[in-house]
C-alpha positions in Angstrom: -21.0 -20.2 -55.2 -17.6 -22.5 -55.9 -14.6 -21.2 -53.8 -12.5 -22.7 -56.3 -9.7 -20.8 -58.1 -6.9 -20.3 -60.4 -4.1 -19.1 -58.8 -2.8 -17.5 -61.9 -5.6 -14.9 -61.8 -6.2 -13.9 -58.6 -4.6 -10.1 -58.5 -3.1 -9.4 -55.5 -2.4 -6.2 -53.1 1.3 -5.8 -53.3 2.9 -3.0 -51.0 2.6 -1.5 -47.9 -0.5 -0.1 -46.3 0.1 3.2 -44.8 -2.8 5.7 -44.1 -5.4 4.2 -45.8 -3.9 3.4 -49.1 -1.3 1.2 -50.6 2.6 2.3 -50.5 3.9 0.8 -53.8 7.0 -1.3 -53.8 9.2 -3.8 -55.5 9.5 -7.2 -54.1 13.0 -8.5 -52.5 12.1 -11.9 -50.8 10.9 -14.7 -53.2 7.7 -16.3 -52.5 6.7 -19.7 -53.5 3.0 -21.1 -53.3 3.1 -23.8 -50.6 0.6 -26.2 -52.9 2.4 -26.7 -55.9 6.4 -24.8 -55.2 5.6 -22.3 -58.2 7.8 -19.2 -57.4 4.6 -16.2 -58.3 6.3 -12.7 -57.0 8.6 -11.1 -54.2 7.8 -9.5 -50.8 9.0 -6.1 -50.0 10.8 -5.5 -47.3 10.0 -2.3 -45.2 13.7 -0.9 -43.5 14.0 1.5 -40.9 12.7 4.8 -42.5 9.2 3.1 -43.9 8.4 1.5 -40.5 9.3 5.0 -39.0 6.8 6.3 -41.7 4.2 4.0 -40.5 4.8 5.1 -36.8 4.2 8.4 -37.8 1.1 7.9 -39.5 -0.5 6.0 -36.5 0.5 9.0 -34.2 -1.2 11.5 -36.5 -3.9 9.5 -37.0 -4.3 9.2 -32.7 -4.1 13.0 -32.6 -6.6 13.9 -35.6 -9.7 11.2 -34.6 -8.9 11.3 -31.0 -9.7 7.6 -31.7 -8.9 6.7 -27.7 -10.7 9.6 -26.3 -13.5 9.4 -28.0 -17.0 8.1 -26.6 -15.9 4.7 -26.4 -19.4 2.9 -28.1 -18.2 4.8 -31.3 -14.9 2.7 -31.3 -17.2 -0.5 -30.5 -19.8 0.1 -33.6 -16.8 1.2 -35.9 -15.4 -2.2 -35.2 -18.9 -4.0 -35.5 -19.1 -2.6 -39.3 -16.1 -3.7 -39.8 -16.4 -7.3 -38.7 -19.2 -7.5 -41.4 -17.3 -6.4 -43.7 -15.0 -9.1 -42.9 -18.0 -11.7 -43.1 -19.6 -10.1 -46.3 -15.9 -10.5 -48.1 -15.3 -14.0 -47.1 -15.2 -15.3 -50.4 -11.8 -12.8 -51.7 -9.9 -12.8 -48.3 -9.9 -16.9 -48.5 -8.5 -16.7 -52.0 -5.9 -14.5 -50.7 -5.0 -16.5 -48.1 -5.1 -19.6 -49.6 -3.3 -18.4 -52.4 0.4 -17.8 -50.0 -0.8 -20.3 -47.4 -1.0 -23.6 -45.9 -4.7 -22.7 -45.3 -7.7 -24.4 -47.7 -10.0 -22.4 -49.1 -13.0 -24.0 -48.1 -11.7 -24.1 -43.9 -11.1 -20.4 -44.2 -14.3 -19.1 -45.0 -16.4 -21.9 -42.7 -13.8 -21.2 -39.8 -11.0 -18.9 -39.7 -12.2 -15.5 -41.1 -15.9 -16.4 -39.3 -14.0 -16.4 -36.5 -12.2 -13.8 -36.7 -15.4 -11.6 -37.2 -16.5 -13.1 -34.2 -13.2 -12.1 -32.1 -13.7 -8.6 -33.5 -17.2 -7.7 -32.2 -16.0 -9.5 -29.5 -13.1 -7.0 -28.4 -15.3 -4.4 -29.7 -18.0 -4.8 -26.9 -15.0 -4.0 -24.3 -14.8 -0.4 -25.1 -17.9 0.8 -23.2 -17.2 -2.0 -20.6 -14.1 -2.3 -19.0 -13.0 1.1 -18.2 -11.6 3.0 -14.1 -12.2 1.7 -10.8 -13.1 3.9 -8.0 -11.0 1.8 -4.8 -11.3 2.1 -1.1 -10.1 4.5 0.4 -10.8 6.7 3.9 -13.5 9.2 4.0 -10.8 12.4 3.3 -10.2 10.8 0.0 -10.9 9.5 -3.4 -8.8 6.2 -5.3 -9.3 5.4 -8.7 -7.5 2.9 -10.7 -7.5 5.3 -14.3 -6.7 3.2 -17.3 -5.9 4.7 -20.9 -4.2 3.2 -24.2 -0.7 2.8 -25.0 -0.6 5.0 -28.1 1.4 2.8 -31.1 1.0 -1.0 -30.2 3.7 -2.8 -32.7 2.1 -6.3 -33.8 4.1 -9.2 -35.5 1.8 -12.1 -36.8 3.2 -15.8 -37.6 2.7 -17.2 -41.4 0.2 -20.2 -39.6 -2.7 -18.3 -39.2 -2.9 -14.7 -40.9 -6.0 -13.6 -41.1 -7.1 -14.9 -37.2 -3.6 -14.0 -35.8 -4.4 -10.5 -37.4 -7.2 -10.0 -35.9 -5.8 -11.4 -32.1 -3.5 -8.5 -32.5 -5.7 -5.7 -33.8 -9.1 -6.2 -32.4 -8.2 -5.5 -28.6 -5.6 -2.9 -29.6 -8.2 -1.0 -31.8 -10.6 -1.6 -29.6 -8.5 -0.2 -26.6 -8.0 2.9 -27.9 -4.6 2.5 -29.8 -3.2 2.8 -33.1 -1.3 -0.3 -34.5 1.5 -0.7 -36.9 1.4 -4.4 -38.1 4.0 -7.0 -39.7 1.9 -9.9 -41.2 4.8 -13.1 -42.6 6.5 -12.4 -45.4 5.6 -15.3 -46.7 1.0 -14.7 -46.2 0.9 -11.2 -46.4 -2.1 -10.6 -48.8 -5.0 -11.2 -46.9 -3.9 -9.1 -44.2 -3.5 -5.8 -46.4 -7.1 -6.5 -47.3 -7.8 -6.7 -43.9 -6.7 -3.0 -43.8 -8.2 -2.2 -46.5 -11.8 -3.3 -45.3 -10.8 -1.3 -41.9 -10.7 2.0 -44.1 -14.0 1.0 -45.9 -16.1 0.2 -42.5 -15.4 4.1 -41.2 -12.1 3.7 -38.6 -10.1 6.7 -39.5 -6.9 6.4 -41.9 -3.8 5.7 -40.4 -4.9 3.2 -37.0 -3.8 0.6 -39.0 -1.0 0.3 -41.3 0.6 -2.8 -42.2 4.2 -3.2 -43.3 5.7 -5.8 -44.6 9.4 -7.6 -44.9 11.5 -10.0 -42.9 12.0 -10.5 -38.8 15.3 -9.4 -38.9 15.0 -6.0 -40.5 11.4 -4.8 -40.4 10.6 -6.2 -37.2 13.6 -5.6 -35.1 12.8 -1.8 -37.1 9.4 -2.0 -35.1 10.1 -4.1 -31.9 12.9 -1.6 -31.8 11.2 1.9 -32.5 11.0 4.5 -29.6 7.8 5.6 -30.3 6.1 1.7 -30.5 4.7 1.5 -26.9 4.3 -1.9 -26.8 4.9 -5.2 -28.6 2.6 -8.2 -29.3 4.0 -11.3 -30.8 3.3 -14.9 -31.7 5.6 -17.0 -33.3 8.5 -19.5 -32.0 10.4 -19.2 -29.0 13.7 -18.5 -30.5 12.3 -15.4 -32.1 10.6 -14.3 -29.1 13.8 -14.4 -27.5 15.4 -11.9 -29.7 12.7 -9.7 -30.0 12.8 -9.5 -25.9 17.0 -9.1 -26.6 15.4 -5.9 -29.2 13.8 -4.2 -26.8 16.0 -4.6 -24.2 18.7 -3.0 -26.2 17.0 0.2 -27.3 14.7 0.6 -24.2 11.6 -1.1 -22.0 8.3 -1.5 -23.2 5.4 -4.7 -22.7 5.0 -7.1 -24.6 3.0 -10.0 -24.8 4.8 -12.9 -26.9 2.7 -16.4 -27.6 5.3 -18.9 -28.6 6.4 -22.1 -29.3 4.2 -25.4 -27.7 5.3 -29.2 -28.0 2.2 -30.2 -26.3 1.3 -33.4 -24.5 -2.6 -35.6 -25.0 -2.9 -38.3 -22.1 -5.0 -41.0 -22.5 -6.4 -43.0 -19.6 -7.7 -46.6 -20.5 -10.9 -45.3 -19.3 -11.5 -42.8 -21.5 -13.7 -42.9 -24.9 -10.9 -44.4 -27.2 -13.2 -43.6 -30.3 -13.4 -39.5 -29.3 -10.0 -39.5 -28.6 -8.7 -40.8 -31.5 -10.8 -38.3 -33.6 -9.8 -35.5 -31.8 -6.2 -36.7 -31.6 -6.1 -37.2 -35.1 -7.7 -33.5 -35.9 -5.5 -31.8 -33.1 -2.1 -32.7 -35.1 -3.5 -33.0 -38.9 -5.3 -29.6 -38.7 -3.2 -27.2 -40.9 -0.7 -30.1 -40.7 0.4 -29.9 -37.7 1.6 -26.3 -37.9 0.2 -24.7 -35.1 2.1 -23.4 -31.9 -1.0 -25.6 -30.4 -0.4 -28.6 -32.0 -1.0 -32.0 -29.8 2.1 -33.7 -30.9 3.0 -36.0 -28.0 0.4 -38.4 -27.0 1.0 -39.9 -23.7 -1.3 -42.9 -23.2 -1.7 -46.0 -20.8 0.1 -49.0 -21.6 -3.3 -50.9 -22.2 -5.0 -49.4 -24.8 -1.7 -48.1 -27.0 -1.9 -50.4 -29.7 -5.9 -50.2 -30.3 -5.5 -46.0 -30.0 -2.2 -46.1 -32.3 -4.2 -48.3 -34.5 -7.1 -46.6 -35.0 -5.3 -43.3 -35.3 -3.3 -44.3 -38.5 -6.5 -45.6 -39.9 -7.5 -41.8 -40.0 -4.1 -41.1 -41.1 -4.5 -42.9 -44.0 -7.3 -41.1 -45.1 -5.8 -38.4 -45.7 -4.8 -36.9 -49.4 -3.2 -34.1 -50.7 -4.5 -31.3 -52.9 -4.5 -27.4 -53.3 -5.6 -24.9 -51.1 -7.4 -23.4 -53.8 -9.6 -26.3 -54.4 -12.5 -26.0 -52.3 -12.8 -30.0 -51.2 -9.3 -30.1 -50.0 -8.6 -31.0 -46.3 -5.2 -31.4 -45.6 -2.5 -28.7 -45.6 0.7 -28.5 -47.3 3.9 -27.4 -45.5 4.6 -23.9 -45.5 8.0 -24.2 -47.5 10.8 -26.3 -49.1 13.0 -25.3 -46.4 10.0 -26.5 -43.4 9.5 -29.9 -44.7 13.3 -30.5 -45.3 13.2 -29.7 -41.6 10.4 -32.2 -40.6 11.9 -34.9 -42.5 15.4 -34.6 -41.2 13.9 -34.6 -37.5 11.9 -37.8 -38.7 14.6 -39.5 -39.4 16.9 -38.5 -36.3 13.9 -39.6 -34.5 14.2 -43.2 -36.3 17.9 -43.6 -36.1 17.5 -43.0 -32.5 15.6 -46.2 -31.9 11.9 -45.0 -32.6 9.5 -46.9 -34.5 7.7 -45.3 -37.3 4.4 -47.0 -37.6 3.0 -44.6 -40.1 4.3 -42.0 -42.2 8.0 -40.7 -42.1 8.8 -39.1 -45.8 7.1 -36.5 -48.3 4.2 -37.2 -49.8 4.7 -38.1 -53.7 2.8 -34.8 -54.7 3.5 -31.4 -56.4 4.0 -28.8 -53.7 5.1 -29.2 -49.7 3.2 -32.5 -48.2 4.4 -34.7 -45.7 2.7 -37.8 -44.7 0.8 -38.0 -41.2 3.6 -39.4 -39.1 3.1 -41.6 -36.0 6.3 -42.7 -34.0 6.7 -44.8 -31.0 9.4 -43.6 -28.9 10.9 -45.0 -25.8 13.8 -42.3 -25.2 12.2 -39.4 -23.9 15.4 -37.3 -25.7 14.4 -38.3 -29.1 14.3 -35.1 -31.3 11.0 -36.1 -32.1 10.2 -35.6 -28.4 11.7 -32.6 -27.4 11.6 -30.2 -30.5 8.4 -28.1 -32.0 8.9 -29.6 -35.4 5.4 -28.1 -36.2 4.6 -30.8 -38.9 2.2 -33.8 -39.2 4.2 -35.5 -36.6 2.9 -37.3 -33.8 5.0 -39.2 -31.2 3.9 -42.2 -28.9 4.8 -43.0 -25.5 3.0 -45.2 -22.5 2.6 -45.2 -18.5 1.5 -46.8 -16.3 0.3 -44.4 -13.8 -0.6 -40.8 -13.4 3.2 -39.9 -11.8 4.5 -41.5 -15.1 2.1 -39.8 -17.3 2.8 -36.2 -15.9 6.4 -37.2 -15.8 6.0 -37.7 -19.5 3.8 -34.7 -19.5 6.1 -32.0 -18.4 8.1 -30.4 -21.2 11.2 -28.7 -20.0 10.9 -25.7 -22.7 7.2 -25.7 -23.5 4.2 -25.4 -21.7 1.5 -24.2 -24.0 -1.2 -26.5 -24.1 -2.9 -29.9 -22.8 -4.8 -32.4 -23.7 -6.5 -34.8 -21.5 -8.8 -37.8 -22.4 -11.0 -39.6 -19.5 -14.4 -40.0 -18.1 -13.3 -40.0 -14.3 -14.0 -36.8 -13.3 -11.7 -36.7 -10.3 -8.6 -37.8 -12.3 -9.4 -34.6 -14.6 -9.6 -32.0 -12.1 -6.5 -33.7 -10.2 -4.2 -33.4 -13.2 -5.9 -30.4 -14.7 -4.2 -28.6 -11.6 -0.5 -30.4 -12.4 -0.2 -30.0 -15.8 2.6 -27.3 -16.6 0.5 -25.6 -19.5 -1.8 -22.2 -20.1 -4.7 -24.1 -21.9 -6.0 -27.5 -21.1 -8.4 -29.2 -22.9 -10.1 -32.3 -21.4 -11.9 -34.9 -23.7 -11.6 -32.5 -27.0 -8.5 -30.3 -28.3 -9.0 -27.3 -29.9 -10.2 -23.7 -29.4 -14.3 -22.8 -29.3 -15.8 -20.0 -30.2 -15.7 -19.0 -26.5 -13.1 -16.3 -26.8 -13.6 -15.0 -23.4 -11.2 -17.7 -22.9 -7.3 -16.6 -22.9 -4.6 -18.3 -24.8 -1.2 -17.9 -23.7 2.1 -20.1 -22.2 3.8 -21.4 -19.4 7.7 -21.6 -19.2 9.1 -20.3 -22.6 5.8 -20.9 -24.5 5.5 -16.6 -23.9 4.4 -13.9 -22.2 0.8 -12.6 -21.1 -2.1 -13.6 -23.1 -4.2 -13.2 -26.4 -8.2 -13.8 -26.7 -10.2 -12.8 -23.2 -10.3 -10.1 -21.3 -7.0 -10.6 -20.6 -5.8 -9.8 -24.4 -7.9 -6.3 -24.1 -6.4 -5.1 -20.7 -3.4 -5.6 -21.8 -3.7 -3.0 -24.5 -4.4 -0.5 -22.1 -1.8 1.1 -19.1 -3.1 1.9 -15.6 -2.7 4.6 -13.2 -3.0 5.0 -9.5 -5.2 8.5 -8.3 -5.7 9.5 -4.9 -6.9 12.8 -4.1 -7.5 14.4 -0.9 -11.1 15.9 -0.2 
């Protein structure tokens, strides 16, 4: 089997997906392939009435399966047959993704939509198992703690990720008990349509998912903002979390769970295994390209090993070459648009003018399509843009202590607090700062996810709200009630 493909003949699901078939409609935002800049079609953009038209469908849908109050192991094998449909279509959803995205064809299928199979039996094995809690109370009465779903959960998913941050937001709904009304990125929609449309063909009834599609600032504030969404889950930047939150507030209150922006620290102690860590400091900000709310982008390392790490970093950096996402050997990702890597480079070079040192990188990469060079940049101003913004890019910044109080002075973000990295082999020192780092996830000696999703993801500060993956992820998709009755 080659994953390999033109891009000019792959067919694509264009429209909305409402019920359990596709709403036709024209395109109104222009889409350019990240890999090579070719302009190939137009997103639609669902207004107020078609989002409304969506709700409705999820709230018939609710009433006609019963799909919350059914017994709750049919929800979980519904959900099983569909994760193997997800697994047994590999091969098209990776074509579709790569197509639209910064994603390569070959990563997708060994690790992102495997993955996201996996996440979906996961949440699927909670709906027999989490359920009410009978409490302590006195001998004259009975407590329970009586949890149910939400009804409509409104999901909004980043461009970075679409097929796994799809199924972060629909796996625990779904398997909660709710009905979900779903805005992939306008600019990686397909592969989340298909999705939906392998939902309809594993057996879960029309109309629990339906997937709009269109920009943040009409279709989603049309869904953060709908009466009848009962809750909101969101991962994207900060800024856009922020007026989502400003949304709701202005047409109601309702949860939400918002994952958001990171600029996140790796320390290095001179102890640690200098090899490993600049492996895995390498992958944790060339995966995808650095565009990932979890990106390592700040390494933090003792004064005594800097230039052998830095060194031996940018020898990995230079490995690396650009080439399609639809060509199955490539390894490194483009950026996700003209306008994002105009972005990048302009912080670059703020970075530069500011006194930092670029020992690697710093411009484009003289290819067709978005690449930018793996950037390394010593900084000694801890206000360089380089420092303090999510420029969610290749970009990696350098700075050195001399002690732990430096290193977690270095360490603390004043925005962001989403993730950690920590590299040494003395296993006090990790505990010690494990418990003083400002972040939700901390990684020590590695940095990236596993496959261990009973582990949550989520922010500290204004890196969001509540958490995805885990238990966690799954409870929140279901409200709680307090019953006491008198015997």
């Amino acid at each position: 089997m080659t994953l390999s493909f033109d891009p000019d003949r792959l067919p694509l699901p264009v429209g909305h997906f409402i019920g359990d078939r596709l709403v036709p409609a024209d395109g109104v935002l222009d889409m350019h392939r990240p890999s090579d800049a070719k302009a190939y079609g137009g997103c639609p953009v669902a207004d107020e009435n078609m989002v409304d038209r969506a709700v409705q469908t999820a709230k018939q849908a609710l009433k006609v399966s019963n799909w919350g109050g059914v017994r709750p192991r049919e929800r979980t094998v519904t959900l099983q047959r569909w994760a193997d449909l997800i697994e047994g279509e590999a091969e098209t959803l990776a074509k579709l993704e790569a197509l639209s995205s910064t994603r390569p064809v070959g990563q997708l299928v060994a690790g992102d939509i495997a993955v996201t199979a996996e996440q979906i039996r996961f949440f699927a094995e909670f709906a027999d198992k989490e359920g009410s809690d009978l409490v302590p109370t006195d001998d004259s009465s009975l407590g329970m703690i009586m949890t149910e779903p939400y009804g409509v959960v409104g999901a909004i998913t980043p461009w970075n990720f679409p097929v796994s941050m799809a199924g972060w937001k629909l796996g625990p709904a779904l398997a909660a008990g709710n009905a979900v009304v779903l805005k992939p990125s306008e600019l990686t929609p397909f592969s989340t349509i298909y999705l939906a449309e392998l939902a309809i063909r594993a057996g879960l009834p029309a109309g629990l998912i339906n997937i709009v599609l269109g920009d943040g600032q009409v279709t989603g504030n049309a869904i953060t903002g709908h009466p009848e969404i009962a809750k909101v889950s969101f991962t994207g930047s900060t800024v856009a979390g922020s007026a989502i939150m400003a949304n709701i507030a202005r047409t109601g209150v309702k949860p939400m769970t918002l994952e958001l922006g990171g600029k996140s620290p790796q320390l290095v102690f001179a102890d640690a295994d200098l090899d490993k860590a600049a492996m895995v400091i390498s992958q944790g900000i060339l995966s995808n390209a650095g565009q990932a709310c979890v990106a390592g982008s700040r390494l933090i390392v003792e004064e005594s090993i800097a230039a052998p790490l830095a060194e031996a970093i940018v020898a990995r950096m230079k490995m690396v070459t650009a080439a399609p996402t639809w060509d199955e050997t490539t390894q490194y990702s483009p950026i996700i648009s003209k306008r994002q890597l105009s972005r990048i480079h302009s912080i670059v070079e703020s970075a530069v003018s500011a006194g930092g040192e670029c020992l690697f990188g710093g411009a484009p990469m003289d290819a067709p399509g978005y690449f930018y060079q793996p950037t390394l940049i010593a900084v000694r101003d801890e206000l360089s843009p380089a420092v303090t913004e999510e420029i969610f890019g290749p970009v990696l910044t350098l700075q050195t202590f001399a002690d732990e109080e430096e290193a977690l002075a270095l360490a603390d973000h004043p925005t962001y607090g989403l993730a950690a990295g920590l590299f040494t082999r003395d296993l006090s020192r990790a505990i010690r700062l494990t418990r003083r780092l400002q972040a939700g996830t901390i990684w020590v000696n590695r940095y990236s996810r596993s496959r261990d999703h009973i582990l949550p993801t989520g922010g500290y500060k204004q890196s969001g709200i509540g958490k995805d993956l885990g238990r966690e992820a799954y409870l929140a998709n279901r409200k709680s009630k307090s019953v006491l009755i008198s015997l």
